[in-house]
C-alpha positions in Angstrom: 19.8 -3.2 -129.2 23.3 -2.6 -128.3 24.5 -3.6 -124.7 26.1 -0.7 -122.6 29.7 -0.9 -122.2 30.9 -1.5 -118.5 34.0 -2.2 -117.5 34.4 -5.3 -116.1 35.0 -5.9 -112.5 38.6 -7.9 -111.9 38.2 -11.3 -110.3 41.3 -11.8 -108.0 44.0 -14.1 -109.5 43.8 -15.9 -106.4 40.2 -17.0 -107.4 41.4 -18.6 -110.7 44.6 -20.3 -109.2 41.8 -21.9 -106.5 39.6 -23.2 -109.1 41.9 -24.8 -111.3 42.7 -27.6 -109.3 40.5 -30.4 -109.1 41.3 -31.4 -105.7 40.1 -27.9 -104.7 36.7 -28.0 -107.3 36.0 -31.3 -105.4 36.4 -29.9 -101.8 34.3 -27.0 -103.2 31.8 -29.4 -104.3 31.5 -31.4 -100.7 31.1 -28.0 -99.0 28.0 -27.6 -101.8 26.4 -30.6 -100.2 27.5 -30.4 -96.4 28.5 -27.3 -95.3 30.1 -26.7 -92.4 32.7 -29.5 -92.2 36.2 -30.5 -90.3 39.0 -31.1 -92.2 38.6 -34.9 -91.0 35.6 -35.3 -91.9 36.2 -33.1 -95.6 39.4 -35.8 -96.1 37.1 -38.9 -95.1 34.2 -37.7 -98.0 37.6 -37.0 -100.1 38.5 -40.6 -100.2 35.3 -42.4 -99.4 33.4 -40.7 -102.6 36.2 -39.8 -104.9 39.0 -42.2 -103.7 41.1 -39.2 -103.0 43.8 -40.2 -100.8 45.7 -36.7 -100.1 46.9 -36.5 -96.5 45.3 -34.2 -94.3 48.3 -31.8 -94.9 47.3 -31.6 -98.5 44.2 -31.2 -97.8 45.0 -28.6 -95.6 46.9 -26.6 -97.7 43.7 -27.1 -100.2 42.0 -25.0 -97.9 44.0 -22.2 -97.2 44.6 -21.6 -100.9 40.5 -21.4 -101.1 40.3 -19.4 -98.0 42.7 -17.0 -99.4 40.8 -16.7 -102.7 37.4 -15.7 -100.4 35.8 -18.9 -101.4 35.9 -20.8 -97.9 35.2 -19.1 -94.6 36.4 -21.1 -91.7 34.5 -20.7 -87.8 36.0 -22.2 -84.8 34.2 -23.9 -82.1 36.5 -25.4 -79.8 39.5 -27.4 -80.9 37.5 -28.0 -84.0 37.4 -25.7 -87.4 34.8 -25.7 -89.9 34.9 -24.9 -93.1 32.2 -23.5 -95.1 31.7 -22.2 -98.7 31.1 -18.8 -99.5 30.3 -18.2 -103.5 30.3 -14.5 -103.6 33.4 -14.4 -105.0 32.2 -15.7 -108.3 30.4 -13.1 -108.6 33.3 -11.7 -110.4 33.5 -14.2 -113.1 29.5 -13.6 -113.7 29.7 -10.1 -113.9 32.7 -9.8 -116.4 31.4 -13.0 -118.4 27.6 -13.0 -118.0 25.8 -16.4 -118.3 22.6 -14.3 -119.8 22.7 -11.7 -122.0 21.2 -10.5 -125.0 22.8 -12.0 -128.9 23.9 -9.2 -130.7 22.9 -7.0 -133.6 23.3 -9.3 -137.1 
């Protein structure tokens, strides 16, 4: 059985620049278990469970490089932001490299 020929949907370079640093995988990861955090309170897990000492700055810029790529939504409440993860974007790395599909034809 041969597999239909689509042509793939274009992930936004933006999305690849944001998971290629770890710093950013890591934040990504944090949002994965709590979602919905400050940046205080991402920078505090940061260096408390990785022993990631990036200021806050840092951090911050960390964020608005995965905000840009679609892959954190922020929501303000007051003086404070949270941050939470949104993984739709992958979608665009699953569709144009599937995780299942068929082995072809020997």
């Amino acid at each position: 059985m041969h597999l239909p020929i689509t042509v793939p949907v274009e992930a936004d370079p933006d999305l690849f620049k944001a998971l290629g640093d770890a710093t950013r995988r890591t934040i990504l990861d944090e949002l994965i278990d709590r979602d919905g955090q400050t940046l205080f309170e991402i920078c505090g897990r940061l260096t408390m469970k990785h022993n990631l000492t990036s200021s806050r700055q840092a951090i911050s810029q960390h964020l608005a490089v995965l905000e840009q790529a679609g892959l954190v939504r922020t929501r303000r409440q007051g003086r404070y932001k949270f941050h939470h993860i949104d993984t739709g974007p992958l979608r665009s790395i699953v569709e144009r490299w599937p995780i299942d599909r068929e082995a072809p034809d020997p």
